[in-house]
C-alpha positions as CSV (number, residue, x, y, z in Angstrom):
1,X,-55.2,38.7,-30.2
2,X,-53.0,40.2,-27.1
3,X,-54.4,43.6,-25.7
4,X,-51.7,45.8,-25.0
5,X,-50.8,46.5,-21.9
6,X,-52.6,49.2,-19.9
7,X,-49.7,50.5,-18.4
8,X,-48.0,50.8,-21.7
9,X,-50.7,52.8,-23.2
10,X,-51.4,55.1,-20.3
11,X,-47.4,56.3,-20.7
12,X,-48.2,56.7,-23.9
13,X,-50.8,59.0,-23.6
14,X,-49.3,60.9,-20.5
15,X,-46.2,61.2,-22.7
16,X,-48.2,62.4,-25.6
17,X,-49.9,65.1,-23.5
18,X,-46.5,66.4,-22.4
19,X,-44.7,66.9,-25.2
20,X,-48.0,68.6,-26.4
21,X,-48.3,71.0,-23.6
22,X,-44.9,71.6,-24.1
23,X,-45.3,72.6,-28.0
24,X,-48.3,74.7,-27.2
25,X,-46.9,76.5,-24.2
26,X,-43.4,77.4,-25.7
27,X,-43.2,81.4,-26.3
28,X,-40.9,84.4,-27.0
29,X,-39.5,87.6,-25.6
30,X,-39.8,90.4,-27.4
31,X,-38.8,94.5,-27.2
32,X,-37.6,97.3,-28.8
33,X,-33.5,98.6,-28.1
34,X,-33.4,102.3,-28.1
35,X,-30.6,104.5,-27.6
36,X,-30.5,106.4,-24.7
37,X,-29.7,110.0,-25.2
38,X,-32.3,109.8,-27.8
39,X,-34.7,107.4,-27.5
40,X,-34.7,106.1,-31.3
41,X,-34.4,102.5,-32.2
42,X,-31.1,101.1,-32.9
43,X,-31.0,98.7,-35.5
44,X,-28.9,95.8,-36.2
45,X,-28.3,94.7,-32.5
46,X,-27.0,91.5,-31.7
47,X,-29.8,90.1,-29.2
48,X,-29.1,86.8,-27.7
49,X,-30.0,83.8,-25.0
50,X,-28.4,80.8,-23.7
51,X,-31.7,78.5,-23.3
52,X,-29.0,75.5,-22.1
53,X,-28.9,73.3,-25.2
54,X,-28.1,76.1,-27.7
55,X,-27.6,79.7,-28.0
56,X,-30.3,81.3,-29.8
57,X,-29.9,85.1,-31.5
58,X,-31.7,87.7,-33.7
59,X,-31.1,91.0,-34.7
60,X,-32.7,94.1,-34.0
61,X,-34.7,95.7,-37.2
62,X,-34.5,99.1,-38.6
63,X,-36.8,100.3,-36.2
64,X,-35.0,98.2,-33.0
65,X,-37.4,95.7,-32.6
66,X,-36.4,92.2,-31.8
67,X,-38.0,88.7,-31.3
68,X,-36.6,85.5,-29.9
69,X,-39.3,82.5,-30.4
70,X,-40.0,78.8,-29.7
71,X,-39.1,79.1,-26.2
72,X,-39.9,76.9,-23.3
73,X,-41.2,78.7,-19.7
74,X,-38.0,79.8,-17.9
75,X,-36.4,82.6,-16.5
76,X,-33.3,83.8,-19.5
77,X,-30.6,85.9,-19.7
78,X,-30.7,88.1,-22.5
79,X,-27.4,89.3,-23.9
80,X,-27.6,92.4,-26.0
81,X,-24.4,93.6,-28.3
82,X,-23.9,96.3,-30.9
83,X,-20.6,97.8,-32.8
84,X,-20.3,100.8,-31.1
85,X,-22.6,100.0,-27.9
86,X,-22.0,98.3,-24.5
87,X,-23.3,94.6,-23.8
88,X,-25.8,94.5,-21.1
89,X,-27.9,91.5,-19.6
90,X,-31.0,91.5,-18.5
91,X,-32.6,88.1,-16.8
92,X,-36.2,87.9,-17.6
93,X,-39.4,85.4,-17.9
94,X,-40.8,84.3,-20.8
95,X,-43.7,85.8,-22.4
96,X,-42.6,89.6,-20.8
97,X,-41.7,92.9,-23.1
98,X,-37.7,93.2,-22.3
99,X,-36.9,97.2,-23.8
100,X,-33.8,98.4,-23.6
101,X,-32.0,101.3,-24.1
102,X,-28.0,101.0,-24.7
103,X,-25.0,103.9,-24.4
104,X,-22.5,104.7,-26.4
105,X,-19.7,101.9,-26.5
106,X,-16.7,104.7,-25.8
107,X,-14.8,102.1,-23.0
108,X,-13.6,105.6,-20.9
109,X,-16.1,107.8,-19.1
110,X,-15.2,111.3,-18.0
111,X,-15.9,115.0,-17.9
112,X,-15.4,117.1,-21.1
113,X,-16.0,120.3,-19.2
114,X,-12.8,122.2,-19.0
115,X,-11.7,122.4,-14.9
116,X,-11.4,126.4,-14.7
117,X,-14.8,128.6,-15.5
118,X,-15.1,131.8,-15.8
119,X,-18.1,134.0,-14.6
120,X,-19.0,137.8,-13.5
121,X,-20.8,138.8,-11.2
122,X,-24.1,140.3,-11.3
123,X,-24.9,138.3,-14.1
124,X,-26.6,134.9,-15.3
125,X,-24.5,132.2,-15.4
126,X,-24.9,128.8,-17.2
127,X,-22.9,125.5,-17.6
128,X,-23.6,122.3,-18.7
129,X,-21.3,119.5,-17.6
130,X,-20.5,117.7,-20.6
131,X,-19.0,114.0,-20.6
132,X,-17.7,111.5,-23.1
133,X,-19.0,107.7,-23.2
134,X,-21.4,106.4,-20.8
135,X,-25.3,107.9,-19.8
136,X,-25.4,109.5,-17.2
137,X,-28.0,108.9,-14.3
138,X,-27.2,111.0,-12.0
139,X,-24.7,114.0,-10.7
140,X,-23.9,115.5,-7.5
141,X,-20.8,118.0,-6.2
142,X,-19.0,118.1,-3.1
143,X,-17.6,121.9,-2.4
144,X,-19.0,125.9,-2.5
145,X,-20.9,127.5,-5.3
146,X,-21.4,131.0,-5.4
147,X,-24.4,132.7,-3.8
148,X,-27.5,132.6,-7.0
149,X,-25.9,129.6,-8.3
150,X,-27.7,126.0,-8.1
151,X,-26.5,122.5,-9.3
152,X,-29.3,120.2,-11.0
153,X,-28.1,116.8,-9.5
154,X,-30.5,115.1,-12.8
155,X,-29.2,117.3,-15.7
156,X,-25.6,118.5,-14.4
157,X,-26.6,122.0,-14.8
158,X,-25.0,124.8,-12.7
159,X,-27.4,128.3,-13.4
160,X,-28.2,131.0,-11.7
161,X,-27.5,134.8,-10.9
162,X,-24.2,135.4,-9.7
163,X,-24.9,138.2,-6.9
164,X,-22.4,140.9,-6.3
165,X,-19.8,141.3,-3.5
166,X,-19.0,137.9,-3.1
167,X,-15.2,135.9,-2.9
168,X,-13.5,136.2,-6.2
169,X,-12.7,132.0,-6.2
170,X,-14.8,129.2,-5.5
171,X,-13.9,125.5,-5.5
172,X,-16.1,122.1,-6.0
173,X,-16.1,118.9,-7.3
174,X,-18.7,116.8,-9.2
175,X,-19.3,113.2,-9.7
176,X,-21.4,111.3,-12.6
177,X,-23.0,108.0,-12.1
178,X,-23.5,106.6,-15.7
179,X,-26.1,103.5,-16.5
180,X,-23.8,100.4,-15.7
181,X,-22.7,102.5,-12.2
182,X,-19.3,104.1,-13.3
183,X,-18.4,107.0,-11.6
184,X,-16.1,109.5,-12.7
185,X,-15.6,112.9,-11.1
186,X,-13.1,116.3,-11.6
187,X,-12.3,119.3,-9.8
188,X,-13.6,122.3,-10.8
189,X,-12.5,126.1,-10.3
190,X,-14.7,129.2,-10.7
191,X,-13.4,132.4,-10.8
192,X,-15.5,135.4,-10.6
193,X,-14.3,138.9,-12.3
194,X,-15.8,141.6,-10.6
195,X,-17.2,145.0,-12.0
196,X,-14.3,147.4,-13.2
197,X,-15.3,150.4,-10.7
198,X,-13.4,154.7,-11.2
199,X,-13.1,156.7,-8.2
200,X,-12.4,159.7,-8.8
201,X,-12.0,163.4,-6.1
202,X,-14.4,166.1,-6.9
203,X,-16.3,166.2,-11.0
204,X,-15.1,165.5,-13.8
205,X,-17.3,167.9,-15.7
206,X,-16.4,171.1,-13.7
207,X,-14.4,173.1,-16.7
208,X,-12.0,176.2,-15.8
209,X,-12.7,178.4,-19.4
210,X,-9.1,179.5,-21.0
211,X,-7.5,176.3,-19.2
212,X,-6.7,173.1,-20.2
213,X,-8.5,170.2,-19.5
């Protein structure tokens, strides 16, 4: 009877042990897709990666959770795609949490608020700048706000207590950075109507009697 080869059997075994390691080391990459302005889970994403060989996908359930399995160690890039939501990429390793939150899919980003404001002074003043599409990350403004006011560079607030005796006119411009770093920015005007004032020579309550008034 022949032995078998040594060198036969040892590939064997080393080959054996490999495509075992492999099996038992594959894993996932998991998460939970939110939306942004909200936080609440967005169901019936399109979640996908590209492992080289095939594309694999799932989709998000009702609650936004998502699980790709039966991976192989390796850094991915996971593709993430919804009806009315933008596509964004994220490159991860296997094994780690990938959450995600997505904006609304509306392809143009700009200001809602209306250019020309109106305040008066010696009173509070609020305005929110309001935009369409996109999440915002950050604003800022370029120009002169009346004494009181302040602009909130993280919310795109502009509050405050418009003080008296000031210039009737003040110009500025603000800029939005959304999420996937578009920036879109308008001009603003804010007028200030000042307090209706009577001046009037001597009193208005001194009555002649037997003469009109």
């Amino acid at each position: 009877m022949k032995s078998f080869p040594m060198f036969y059997l040892i590939s064997f075994c080393f080959i054996f042990a490999l495509s075992a390691y492999a099996e038992n080391s594959s894993g996932s990459i998991c998460g939970i897709v939110t939306y942004y302005n909200t936080n609440d889970g967005l169901p019936n994403v399109l979640v996908s990666v590209d492992t080289g060989n095939e594309i694999l996908t799932t989709y998000t359930d009702f609650y936004g959770h998502y699980c790709l399995n039966d991976l192989y160690p390796a850094y991915y890039t996971v593709s993430f795609k919804s009806y009315d939501h933008e596509k964004i990429k994220e490159m991860i390793s296997l094994n780690e949490e990938l959450n995600i939150a997505l904006c609304p899919g509306i392809e143009k980003f700009y200001i809602l608020t209306e250019s020309q404001l109106i305040a008066s002074e010696n009173t509070t003043f609020f305005q929110q700048i309001e935009l369409a599409g996109g999440c915002p990350v950050s604003y800022s403004y370029s120009g002169e706000l009346p004494d009181g006011l302040t602009f909130d560079q993280s919310t795109g607030v502009i509050s405050g207590h418009i003080n008296e005796d000031q210039e009737e006119r003040f110009t500025f411009t603000v800029s939005v950075v959304d999420l996937e770093d578009n920036v879109t920015s308008k001009d603003f005007l804010l007028i200030i109507l000042k307090k209706l004032s009577i001046s009037t020579e001597g009193c208005l309550d001194c009555v002649v009697v037997n003469e009109p008034f």
